[in-house]
C-alpha positions in Angstrom: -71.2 40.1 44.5 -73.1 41.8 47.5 -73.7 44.9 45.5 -74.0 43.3 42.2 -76.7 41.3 42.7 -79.2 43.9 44.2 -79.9 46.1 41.0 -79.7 43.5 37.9 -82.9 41.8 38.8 -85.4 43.2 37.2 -84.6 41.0 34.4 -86.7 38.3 35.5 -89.5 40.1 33.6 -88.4 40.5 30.4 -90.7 40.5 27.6 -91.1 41.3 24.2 -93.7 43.9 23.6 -95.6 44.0 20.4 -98.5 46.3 18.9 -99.7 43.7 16.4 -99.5 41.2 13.4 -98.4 44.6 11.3 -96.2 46.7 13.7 -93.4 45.5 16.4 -91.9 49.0 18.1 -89.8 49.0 21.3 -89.5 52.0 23.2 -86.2 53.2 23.2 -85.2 52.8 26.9 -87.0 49.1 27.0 -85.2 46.1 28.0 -86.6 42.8 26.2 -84.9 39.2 26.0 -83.4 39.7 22.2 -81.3 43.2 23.1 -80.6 42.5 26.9 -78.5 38.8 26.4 -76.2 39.5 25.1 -73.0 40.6 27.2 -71.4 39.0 29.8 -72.3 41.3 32.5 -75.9 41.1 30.7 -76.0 37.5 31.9 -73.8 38.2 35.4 -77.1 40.1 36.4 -79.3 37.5 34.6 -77.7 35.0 37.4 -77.6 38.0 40.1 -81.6 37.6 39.8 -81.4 33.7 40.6 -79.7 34.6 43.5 -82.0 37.3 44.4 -84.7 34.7 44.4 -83.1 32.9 47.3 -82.7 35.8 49.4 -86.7 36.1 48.9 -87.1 33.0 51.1 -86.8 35.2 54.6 -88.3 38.5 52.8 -91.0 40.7 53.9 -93.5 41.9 51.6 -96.3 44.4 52.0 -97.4 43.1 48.4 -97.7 40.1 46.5 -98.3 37.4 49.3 -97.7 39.8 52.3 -94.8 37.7 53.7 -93.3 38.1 56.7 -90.1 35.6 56.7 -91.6 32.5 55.5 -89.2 30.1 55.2 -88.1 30.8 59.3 -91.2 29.6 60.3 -91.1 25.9 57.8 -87.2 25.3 58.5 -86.9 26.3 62.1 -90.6 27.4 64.0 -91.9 24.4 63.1 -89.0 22.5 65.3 -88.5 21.7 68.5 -85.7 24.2 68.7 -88.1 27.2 68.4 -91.4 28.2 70.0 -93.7 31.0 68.6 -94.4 33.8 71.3 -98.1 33.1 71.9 -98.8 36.6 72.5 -96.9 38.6 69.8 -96.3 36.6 67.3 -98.7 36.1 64.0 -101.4 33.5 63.9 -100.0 31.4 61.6 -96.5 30.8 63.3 -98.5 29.8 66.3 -100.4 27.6 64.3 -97.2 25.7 62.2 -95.0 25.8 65.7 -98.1 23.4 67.0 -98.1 21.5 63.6 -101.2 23.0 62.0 -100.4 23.0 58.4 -102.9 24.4 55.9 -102.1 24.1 51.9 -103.8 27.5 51.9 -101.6 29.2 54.3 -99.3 32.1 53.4 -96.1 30.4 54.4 -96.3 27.4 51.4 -96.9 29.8 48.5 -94.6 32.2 49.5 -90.9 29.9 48.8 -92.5 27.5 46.7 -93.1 30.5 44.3 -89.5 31.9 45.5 -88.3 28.5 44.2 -90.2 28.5 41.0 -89.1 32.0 40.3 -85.4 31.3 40.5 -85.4 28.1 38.8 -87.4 30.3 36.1 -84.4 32.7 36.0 -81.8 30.0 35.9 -83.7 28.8 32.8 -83.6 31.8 31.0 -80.0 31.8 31.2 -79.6 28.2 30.1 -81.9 29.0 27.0 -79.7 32.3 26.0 -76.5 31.3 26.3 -76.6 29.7 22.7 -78.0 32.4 21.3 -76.1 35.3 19.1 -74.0 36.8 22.1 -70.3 38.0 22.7 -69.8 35.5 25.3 -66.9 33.5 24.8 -66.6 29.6 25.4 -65.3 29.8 29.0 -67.8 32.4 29.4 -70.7 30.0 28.4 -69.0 26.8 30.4 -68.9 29.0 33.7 -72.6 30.3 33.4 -73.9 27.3 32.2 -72.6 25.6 34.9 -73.3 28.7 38.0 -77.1 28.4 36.5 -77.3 24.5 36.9 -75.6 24.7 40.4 -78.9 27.5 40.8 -81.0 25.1 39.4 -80.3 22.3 41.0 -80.4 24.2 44.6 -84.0 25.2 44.2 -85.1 21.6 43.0 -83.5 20.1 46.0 -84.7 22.8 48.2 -88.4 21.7 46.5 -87.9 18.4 47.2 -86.9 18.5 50.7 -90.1 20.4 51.3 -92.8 19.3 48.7 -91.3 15.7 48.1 -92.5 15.5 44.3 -92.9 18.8 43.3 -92.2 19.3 39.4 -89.0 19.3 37.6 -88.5 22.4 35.8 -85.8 22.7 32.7 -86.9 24.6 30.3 -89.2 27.9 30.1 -92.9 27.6 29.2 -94.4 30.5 27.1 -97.6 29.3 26.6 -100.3 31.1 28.5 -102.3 28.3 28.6 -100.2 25.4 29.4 -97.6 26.4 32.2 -98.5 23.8 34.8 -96.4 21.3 35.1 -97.2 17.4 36.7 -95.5 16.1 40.3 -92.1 14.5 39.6 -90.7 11.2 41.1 -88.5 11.3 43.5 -85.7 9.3 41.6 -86.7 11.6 38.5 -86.1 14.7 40.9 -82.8 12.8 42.2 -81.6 12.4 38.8 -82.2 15.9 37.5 -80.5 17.8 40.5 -77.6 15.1 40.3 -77.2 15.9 36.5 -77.0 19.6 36.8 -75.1 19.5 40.1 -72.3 17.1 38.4 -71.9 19.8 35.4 -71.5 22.5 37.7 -69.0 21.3 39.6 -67.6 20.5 36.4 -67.7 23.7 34.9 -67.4 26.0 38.0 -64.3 27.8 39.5 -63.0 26.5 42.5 -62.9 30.5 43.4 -64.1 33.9 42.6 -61.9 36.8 42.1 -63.1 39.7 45.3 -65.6 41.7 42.9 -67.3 38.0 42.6 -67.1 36.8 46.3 -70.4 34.9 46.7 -70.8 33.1 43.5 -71.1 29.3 43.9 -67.9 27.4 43.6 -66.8 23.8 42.0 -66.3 23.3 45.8 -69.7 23.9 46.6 -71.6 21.7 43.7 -69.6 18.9 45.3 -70.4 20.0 49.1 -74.0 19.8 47.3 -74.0 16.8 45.7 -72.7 14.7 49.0 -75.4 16.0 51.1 -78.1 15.2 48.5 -77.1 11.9 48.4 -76.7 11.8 52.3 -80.8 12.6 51.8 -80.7 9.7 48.8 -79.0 7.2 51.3 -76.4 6.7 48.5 -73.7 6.2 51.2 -70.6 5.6 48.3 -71.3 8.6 46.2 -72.1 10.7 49.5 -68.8 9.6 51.1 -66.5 10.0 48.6 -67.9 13.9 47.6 -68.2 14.7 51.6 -64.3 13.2 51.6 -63.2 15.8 48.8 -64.7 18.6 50.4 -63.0 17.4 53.4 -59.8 16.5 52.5 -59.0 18.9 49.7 -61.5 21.8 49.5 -59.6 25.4 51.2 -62.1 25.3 53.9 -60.9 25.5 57.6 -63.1 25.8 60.7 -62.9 29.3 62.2 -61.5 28.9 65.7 -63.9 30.7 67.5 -67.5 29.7 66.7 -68.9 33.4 67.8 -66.8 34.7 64.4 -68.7 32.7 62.1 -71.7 34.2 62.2 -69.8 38.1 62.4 -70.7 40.6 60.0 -67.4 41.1 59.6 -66.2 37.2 58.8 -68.6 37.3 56.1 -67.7 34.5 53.2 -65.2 33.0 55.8 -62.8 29.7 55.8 -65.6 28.1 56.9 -67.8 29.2 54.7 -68.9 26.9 51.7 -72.1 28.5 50.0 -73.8 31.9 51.5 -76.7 34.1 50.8 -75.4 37.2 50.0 -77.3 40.4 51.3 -76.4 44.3 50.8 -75.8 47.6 52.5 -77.6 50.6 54.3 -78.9 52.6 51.7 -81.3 56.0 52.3 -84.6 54.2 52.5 -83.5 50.4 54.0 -87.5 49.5 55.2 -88.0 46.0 55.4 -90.7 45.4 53.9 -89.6 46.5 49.9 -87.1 43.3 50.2 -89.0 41.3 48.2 -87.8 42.1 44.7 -91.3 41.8 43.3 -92.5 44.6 45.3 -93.1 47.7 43.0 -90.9 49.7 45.1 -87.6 47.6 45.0 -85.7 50.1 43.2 -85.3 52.1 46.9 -84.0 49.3 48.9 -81.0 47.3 49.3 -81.5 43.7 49.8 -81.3 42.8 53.7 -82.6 40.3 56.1 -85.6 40.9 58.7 -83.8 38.9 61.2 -83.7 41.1 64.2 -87.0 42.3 63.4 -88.7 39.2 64.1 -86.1 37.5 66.1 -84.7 40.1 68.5 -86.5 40.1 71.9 -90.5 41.6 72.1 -92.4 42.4 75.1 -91.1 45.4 75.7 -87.5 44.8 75.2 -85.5 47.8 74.2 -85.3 48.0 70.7 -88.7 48.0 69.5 -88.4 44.4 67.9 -91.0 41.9 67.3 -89.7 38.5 69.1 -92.2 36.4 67.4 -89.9 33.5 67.6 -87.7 32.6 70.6 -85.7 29.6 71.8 -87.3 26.3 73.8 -85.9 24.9 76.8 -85.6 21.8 74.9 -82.8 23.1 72.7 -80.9 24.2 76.0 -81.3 21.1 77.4 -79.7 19.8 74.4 -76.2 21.1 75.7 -73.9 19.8 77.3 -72.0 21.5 80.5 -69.3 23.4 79.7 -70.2 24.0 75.7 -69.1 27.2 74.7 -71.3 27.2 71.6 -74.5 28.0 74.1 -73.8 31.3 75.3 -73.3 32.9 71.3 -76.6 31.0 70.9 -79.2 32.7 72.7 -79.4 35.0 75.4 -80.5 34.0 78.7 -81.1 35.0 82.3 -77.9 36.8 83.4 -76.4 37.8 80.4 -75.8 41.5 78.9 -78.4 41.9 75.9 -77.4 44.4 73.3 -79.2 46.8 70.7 -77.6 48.6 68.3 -78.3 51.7 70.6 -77.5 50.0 73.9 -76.6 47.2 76.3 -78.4 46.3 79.3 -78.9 42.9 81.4 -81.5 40.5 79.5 -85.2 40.2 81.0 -86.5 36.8 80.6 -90.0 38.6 80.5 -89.2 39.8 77.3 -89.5 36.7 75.8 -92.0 33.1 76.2 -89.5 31.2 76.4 -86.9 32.9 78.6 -84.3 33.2 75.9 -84.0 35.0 72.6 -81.8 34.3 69.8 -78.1 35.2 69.9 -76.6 34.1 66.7 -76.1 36.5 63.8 -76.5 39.3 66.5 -75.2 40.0 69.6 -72.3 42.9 70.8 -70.6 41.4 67.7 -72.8 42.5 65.6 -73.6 45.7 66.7 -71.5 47.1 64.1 -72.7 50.1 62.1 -72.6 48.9 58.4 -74.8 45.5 59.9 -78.0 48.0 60.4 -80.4 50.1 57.8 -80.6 53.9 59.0 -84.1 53.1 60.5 -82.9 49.9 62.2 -85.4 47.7 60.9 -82.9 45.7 58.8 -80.0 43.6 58.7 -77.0 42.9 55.7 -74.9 40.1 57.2 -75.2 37.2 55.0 -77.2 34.0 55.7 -74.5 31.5 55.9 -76.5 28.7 54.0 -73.6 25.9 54.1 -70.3 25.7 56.2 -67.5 23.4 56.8 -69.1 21.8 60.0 -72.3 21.0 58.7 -69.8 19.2 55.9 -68.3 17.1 58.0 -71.3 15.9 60.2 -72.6 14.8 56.7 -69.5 13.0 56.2 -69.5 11.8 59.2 -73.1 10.4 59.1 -72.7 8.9 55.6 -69.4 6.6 56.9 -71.4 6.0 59.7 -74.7 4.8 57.9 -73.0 3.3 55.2 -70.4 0.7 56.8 -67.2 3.4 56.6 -64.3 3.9 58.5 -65.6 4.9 62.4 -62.3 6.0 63.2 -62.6 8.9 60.4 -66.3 9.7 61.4 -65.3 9.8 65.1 -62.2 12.7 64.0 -65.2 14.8 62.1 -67.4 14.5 65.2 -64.5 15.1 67.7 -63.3 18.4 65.1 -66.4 20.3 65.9 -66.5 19.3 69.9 -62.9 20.8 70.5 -64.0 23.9 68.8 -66.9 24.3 71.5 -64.5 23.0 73.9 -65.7 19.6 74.9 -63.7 16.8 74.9 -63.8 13.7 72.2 -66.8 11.3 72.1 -67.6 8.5 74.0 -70.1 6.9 72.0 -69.8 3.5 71.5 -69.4 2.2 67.8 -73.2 1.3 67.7 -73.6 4.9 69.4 -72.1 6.7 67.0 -74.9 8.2 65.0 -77.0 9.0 67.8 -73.6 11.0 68.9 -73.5 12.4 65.2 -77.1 13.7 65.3 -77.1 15.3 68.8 -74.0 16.9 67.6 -75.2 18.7 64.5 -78.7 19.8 66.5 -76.5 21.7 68.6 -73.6 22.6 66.6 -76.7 23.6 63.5 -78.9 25.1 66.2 -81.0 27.8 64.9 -80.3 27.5 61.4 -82.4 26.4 58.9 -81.3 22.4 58.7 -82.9 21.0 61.9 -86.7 20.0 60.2 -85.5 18.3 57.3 -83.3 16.4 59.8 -86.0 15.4 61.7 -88.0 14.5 59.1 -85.4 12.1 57.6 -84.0 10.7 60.6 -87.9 9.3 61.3 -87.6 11.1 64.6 -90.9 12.7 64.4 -93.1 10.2 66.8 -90.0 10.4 69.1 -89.8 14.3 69.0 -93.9 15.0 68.8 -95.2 11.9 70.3 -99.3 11.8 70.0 -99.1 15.1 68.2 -97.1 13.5 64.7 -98.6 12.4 61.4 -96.7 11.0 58.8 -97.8 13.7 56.2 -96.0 16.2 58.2 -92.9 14.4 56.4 -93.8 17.0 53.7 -95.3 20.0 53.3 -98.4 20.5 51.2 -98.6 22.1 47.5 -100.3 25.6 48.3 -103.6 24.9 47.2 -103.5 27.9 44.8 -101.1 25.7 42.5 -103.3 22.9 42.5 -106.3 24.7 41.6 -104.4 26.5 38.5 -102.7 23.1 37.5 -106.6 22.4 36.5 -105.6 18.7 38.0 -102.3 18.1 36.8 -100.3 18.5 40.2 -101.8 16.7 42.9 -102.0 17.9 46.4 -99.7 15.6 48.8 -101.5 13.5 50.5 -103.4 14.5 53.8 -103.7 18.1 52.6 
């Protein structure tokens, strides 16, 4: 699906163009909702532009909202994993990594209209599917069911940021009423549990190669135990973490390094992953955003050694806005293997895609830069644009391990076997050769958590952990609020709701 999904998306926009009352004409090469649904690989691309929607979360735009990778700087800056370079990063990473949080800041706008957007395309499958088509049943079980899995993703994802932003099922054509109201919690709960339950229902338990990437039956369940790890449903977490588990095809990759190659992409590890493209002739960064009016020359990549590779005059020419904190080293135990494919640090060999030469700690704040999803492992031609600005290797969104720490917690939290908690624990410690824990029974979780900082560290989990967990005060001290537990509304949705969503509170 890596190249499938980059040029279908335009779809999104589709609308039905009229003169007047008297005279309807569509230009012959126009593409409007009652001609395009109506194949199946019509509504393959229809779903290809969900998915685009979701690779939008790290994009950088020189249009619409001018971002430059958002949703880094809410799921990981923002922790006490990663510091913003005070010196060459932007203002308003500085200001989030010191919990300054604005509802008019770029940052909130930018995935909560990524969300909207992709549960917008998910809907416009979901309203088409019944219509006059040659799609056959299975046809219309399988995307019914990929575009509720979609759905559903972008709620929860909503929810884990906003708390009780709106629920969104249907698509709203009147000009003058498209706001919708905040949504409850247990309403938002309900709605992602319904569509999640259908899709695993309805949704292979694989993809032929031509479809690698498309979400599985395996991962709605995967989905549906970690939203009710965030319900505190322990029963109904437990026994979907146990299926993925026990029965799913998944298998830890034996060296943790290999996870995160370009070339392990969609792994045995691998549950649900963002899919991104290829070098094409004109790979710049910032037309990733497929709203920007020059999409059509770019394949879909990642700006993650843009901003993430080292700054300060590092070779390379890279930003190095966001870097590493001692804290997160700190986190690691002696001997864990898992910390030196990590982040670079003093004494190691730093590599380019040009070059390798020993790391400078000047080059970054912190002393370290980020080491996962690069390195001399990923130094491999087909990983890079021509002008080096951009990168293709897939955000790997959900894996195994973070599976099993969720299983893990949800026996743990909710009265289950210790023994079988302990084994998930203990799985993902051997990998990063450590022995088995110690932890006492009334231990354990603390053991689970510490493990899933480290074995999770630098991805885009450790926030919404915190926040959940209640370890803010512990984490921030004097510096926490409790509205930091969400994220506020950008203020440009509240003012257009004319009243009808309200801004969270403190905001």
């Amino acid at each position: 699906m890596k190249s499938k999904i980059l040029f279908l998306v335009a779809i999104c926009t589709l609308t039905v163009l009229s003169c007047d009352d008297e005279l309807d004409l569509q230009p012959l090469d126009s593409i409007t909702v009652d001609t395009f649904y109506n194949t199946r690989g019509d509504f393959d691309g229809a779903i290809f532009a969900a998915y685009s929607s979701i690779q939008d979360f790290w994009g950088t735009s020189t249009e619409t909202l001018s971002e430059r990778g958002e949703y880094w700087k809410l799921s990981m800056v923002i922790s006490d994993d990663v510091a913003a370079d005070p010196v060459t990063s932007d203002q308003i990473s500085i200001d989030i990594d010191n919990l300054q949080l604005r509802a008019a800041d770029v940052p909130y706008a930018a995935v909560y209209t990524q969300i909207y957007e992709g549960i917008y395309r998910t809907n416009l499958v979901l309203e088409n599917l019944d219509g006059d088509n040659e799609l056959t049943t299975e046809d219309r079980t399988v995307l019914d069911a990929e575009a509720r899995f979609l759905r559903a993703w972008f709620h929860f994802q909503a929810m884990k940021m906003f708390g009780t932003p709106p629920i969104a099922v249907e698509v709203l054509t009147d000009i003058n009423n498209l706001a919708l109201p905040n949504a409850t919690q247990d309403d938002l709960y309900t709605a992602i549990l319904g569509d999640l339950g259908i899709a695993a229902a309805g949704l292979p338990a694989s993809w032929d190669s031509s479809n690698t990437g498309r979400a599985t039956s395996w991962a709605a369940t995967a989905l549906i135990g970690k939203v009710n790890v965030f319900r505190e449903d322990w029963p109904a977490a437990t026994t979907a973490l146990a299926n993925v588990v026990d029965n799913g095809p998944f298998s830890l990759v034996p060296n943790y390094e290999d996870v995160f190659a370009f070339t392990n992409e969609n792994n045995s590890e691998s549950i649900f992953e963002v899919q991104y493209g290829g070098p094409q002739s004109d790979d710049n960064l910032w037309v990733f955003d497929d709203t920007h009016s020059e999409n059509f020359k770019a394949s879909q990549g990642t700006g993650r050694g843009w901003y993430w590779d080292a700054g300060n005059g590092a070779p390379g020419g890279k930003l190095g806005w966001w870097a590493p904190t001692q804290d997160l080293v700190d986190s690691f135990e002696p001997g864990d293997t898992r910390l030196p494919t990590i982040l670079y640090q003093d004494g190691d060999t730093y590599f380019t895609t040009f070059e390798s030469l020993p790391y400078d700690t000047e080059w970054s704040s912190t002393n370290y830069t980020l080491k996962k999803y690069r390195g001399e492992i990923n130094t491999v031609p087909g990983n890079h644009a021509p002008n080096q600005q951009a990168d293709f290797n897939n955000e790997r969104w959900m894996r195994l391990a973070e599976v099993k720490l969720l299983y893990a917690e949800a026996l743990i939290r909710g009265g289950g076997d210790l023994a079988i908690a302990r084994t998930q624990i203990d799985d993902i410690r051997a990998r990063a050769g450590l022995a088995a824990t110690t932890a006492a029974d009334g231990d354990l979780l603390a053991a689970m958590q510490q493990e899933k900082r480290v074995e999770l560290a630098l991805e885009p989990h450790r926030w919404f952990d915190i926040v959940r967990w209640d370890l803010g005060p512990t984490i921030f001290g004097g510096n926490w609020e409790e509205r930091y537990a969400v994220f506020p509304f950008p203020q440009s949705e509240v003012d257009r709701s004319d009243g009808l969503l309200n801004q969270n509170t403190g905001y």
